[in-house]
C-alpha positions as CSV (number, residue, x, y, z in Angstrom):
1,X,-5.8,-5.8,-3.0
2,X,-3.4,-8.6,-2.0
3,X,-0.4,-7.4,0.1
4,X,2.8,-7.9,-2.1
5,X,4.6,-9.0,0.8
6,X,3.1,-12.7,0.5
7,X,3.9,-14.4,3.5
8,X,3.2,-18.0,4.5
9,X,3.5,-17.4,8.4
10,X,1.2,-14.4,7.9
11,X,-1.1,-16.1,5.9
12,X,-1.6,-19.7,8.0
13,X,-1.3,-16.9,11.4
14,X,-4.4,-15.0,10.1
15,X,-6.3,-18.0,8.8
16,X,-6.1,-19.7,12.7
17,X,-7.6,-17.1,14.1
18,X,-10.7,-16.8,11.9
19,X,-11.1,-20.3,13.9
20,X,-12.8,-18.5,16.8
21,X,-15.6,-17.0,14.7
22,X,-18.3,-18.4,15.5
23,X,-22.0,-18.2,13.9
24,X,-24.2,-15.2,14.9
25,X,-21.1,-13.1,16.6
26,X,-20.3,-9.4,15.5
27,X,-16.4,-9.1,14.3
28,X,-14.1,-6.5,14.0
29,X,-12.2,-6.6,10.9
30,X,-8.4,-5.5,11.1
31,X,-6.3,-3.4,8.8
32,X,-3.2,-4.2,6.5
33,X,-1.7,-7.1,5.3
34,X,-2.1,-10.0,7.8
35,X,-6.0,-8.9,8.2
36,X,-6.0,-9.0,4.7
37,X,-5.6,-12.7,4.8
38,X,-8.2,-13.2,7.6
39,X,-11.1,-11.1,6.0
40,X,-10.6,-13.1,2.6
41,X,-11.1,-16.1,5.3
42,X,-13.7,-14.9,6.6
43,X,-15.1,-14.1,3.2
44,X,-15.1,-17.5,2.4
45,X,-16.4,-18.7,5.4
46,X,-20.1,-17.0,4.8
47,X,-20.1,-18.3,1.5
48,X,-20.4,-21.4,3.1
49,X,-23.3,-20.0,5.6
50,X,-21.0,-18.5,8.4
51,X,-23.8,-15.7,9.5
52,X,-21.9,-12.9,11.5
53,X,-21.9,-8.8,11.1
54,X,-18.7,-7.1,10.9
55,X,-17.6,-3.6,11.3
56,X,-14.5,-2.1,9.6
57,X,-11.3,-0.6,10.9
58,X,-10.5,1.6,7.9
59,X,-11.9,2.1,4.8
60,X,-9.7,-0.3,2.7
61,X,-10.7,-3.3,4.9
62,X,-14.4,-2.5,4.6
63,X,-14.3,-2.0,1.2
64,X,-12.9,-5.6,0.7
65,X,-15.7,-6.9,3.3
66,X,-17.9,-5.7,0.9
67,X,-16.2,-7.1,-2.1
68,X,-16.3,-10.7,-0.6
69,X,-20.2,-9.8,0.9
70,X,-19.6,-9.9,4.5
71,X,-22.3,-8.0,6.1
72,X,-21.3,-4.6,7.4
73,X,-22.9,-2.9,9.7
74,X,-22.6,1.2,11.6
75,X,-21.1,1.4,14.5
76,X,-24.2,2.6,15.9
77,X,-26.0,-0.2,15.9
78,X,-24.1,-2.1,18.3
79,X,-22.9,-1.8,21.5
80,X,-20.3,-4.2,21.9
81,X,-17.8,-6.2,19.2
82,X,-17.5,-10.4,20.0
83,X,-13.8,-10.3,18.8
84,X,-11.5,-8.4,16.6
85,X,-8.8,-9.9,14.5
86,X,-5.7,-7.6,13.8
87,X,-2.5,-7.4,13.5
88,X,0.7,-5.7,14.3
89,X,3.8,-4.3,13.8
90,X,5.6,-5.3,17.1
91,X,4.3,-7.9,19.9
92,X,6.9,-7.8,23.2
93,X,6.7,-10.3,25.6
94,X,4.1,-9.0,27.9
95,X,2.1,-9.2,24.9
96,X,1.8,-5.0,24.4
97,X,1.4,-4.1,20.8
98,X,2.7,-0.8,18.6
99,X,0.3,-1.0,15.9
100,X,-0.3,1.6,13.3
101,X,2.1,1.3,10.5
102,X,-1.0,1.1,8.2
103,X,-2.1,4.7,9.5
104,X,-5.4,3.1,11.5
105,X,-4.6,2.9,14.5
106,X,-7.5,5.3,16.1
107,X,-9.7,3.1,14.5
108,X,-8.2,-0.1,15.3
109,X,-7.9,0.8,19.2
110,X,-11.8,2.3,19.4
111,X,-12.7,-1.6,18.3
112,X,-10.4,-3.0,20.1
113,X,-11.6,-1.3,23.0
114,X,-15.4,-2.4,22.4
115,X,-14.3,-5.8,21.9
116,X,-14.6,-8.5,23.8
117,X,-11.7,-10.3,22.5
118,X,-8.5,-9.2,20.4
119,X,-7.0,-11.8,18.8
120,X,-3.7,-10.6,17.2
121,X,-2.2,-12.5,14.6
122,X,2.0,-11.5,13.1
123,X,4.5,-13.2,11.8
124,X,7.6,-14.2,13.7
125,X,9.6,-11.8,12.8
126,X,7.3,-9.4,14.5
127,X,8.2,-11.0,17.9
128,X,10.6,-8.7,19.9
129,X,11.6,-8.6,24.0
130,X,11.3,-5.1,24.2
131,X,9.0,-2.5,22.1
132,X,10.5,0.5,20.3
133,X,12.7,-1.2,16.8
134,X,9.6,-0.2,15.1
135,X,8.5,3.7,15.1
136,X,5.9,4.3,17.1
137,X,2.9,5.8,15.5
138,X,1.0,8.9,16.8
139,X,-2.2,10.2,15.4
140,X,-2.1,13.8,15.4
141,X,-4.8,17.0,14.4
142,X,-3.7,19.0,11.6
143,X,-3.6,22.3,13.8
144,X,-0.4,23.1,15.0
145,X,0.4,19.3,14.1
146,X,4.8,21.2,13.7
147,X,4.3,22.0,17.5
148,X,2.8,18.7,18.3
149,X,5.9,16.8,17.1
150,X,8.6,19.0,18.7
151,X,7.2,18.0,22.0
152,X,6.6,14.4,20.7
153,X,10.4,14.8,19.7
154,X,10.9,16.4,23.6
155,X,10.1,13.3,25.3
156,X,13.2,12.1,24.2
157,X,13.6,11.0,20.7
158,X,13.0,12.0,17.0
159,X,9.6,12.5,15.4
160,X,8.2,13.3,12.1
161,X,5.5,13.9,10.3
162,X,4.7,10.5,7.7
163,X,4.8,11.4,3.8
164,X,3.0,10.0,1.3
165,X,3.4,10.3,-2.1
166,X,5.4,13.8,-1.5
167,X,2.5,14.7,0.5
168,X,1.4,14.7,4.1
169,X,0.0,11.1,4.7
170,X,-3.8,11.2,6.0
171,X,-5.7,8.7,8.1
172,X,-9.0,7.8,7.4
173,X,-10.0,10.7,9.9
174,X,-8.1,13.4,8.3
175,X,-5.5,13.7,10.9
176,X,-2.1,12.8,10.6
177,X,0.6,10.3,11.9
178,X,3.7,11.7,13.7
179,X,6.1,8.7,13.5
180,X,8.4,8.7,16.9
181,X,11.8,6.9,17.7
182,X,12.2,6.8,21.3
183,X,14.3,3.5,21.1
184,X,13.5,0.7,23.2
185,X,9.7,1.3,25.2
186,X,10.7,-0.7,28.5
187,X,7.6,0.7,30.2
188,X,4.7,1.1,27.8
189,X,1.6,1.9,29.9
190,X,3.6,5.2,31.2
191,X,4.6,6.7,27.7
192,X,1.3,6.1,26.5
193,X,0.0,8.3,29.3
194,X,2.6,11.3,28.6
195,X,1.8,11.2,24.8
196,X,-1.8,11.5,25.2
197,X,-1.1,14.6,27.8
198,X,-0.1,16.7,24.9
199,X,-2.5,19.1,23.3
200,X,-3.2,17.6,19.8
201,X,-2.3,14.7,20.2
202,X,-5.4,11.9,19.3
203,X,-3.8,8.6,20.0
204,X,-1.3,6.5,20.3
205,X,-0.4,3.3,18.6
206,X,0.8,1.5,21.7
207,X,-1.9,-1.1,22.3
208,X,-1.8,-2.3,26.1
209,X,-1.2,-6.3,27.3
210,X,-4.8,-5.9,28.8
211,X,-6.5,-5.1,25.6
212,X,-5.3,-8.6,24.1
213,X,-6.8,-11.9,24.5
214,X,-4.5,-14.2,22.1
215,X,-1.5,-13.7,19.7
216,X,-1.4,-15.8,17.1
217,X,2.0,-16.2,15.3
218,X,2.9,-17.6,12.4
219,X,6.3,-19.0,11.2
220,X,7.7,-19.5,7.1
221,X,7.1,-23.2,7.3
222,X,3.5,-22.3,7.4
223,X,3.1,-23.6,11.3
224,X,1.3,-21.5,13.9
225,X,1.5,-21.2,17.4
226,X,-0.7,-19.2,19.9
């Protein structure tokens, strides 16, 4: 389904970084609205006799890989990923990422892990000197998921469990997402490692400089820079 937030930026951003696919590689595909964009690229492109194999980050993006017949294949064929597009929902200067406002960000980190290159792609406004405007995402088991946040909450900022639809919100996995202010994130490497000490938690949507190869940005006038 096409994002309702249509964005020119986002769109040209996305469509760049589709640039790097090249024939016979294995892709990762994204989630939300600016991967959108590059898997209806990509879509496109092996119409025209692109050959590549793709694995999904969620089960919204691989259902429109499979809408636009991009071959998917299990994770447990392969042992490595060429490159993953994605994007995200804050990109600081160091190039460290929070990622996870679409509720995949387990997913999205194990491919961006087993991939040899992460190209992010945003929108200007997703530009900012110092993490932390945007609520960090934590992806939490159900069990004692109350006690989870209080200590998320402990390390020295709000949390709560996300709603959906007057419900609790559920990833792909079945676990949940714990949605933390902790204001500005002036040293992400360390709270990542304290969040992922606590019993429960599964992951965490801050996304390290040394996981990503390229940003790609995209402005309103439609003009990209990377």
């Amino acid at each position: 389904m096409e994002p309702n937030n249509h964005n020119k930026g986002k769109k040209a951003a996305a469509e760049k970084a589709t640039e790097w696919v090249k024939d016979g590689m294995i892709v990762g595909l994204g989630t939300g609205s600016t991967a959108y964009y590059a898997i209806q690229r990509l879509g496109t492109m092996v119409n025209e006799g692109l050959r590549i194999k793709a694995v999904a980050s969620s089960l919204v993006s691989e259902q429109l890989a499979r809408e636009l017949e991009i071959h998917l294949i299990p994770l447990s064929q392969i042992d490595h990923i060429d490159l993953t597009i994605d994007g995200a929902d804050e990109v600081d200067e160091a190039h460290n990422l929070i990622k996870g406002g679409g509720g995949a960000l387990l997913r999205e980190k194990i491919l961006a892990y087993h991939s040899k290159e992460l190209i992010i792609v945003v929108e200007e406004k997703k530009l900012v000197h110092t993490l932390g405007r945007f609520p960090l995402p934590v992806e939490v088991v159900p069990f004692a998921a109350d006690l989870t946040v209080k200590h998320l909450a402990d390390l020295g900022g709000t949390a709560a469990l996300r709603q959906q639809d007057d419900t609790l919100y559920r990833t792909d996995n079945g676990n949940y997402i714990a949605d933390c202010r902790f204001g500005e994130i002036p040293d992400p490497a360390s709270l990542d490692i304290i969040i992922r000490t606590i019993p429960g938690v599964v992951e965490t949507g801050l996304f390290l400089h040394h996981m990503v190869s390229r940003v790609v940005v995209g402005y309103e006038d439609g003009s990209v820079k990377y």
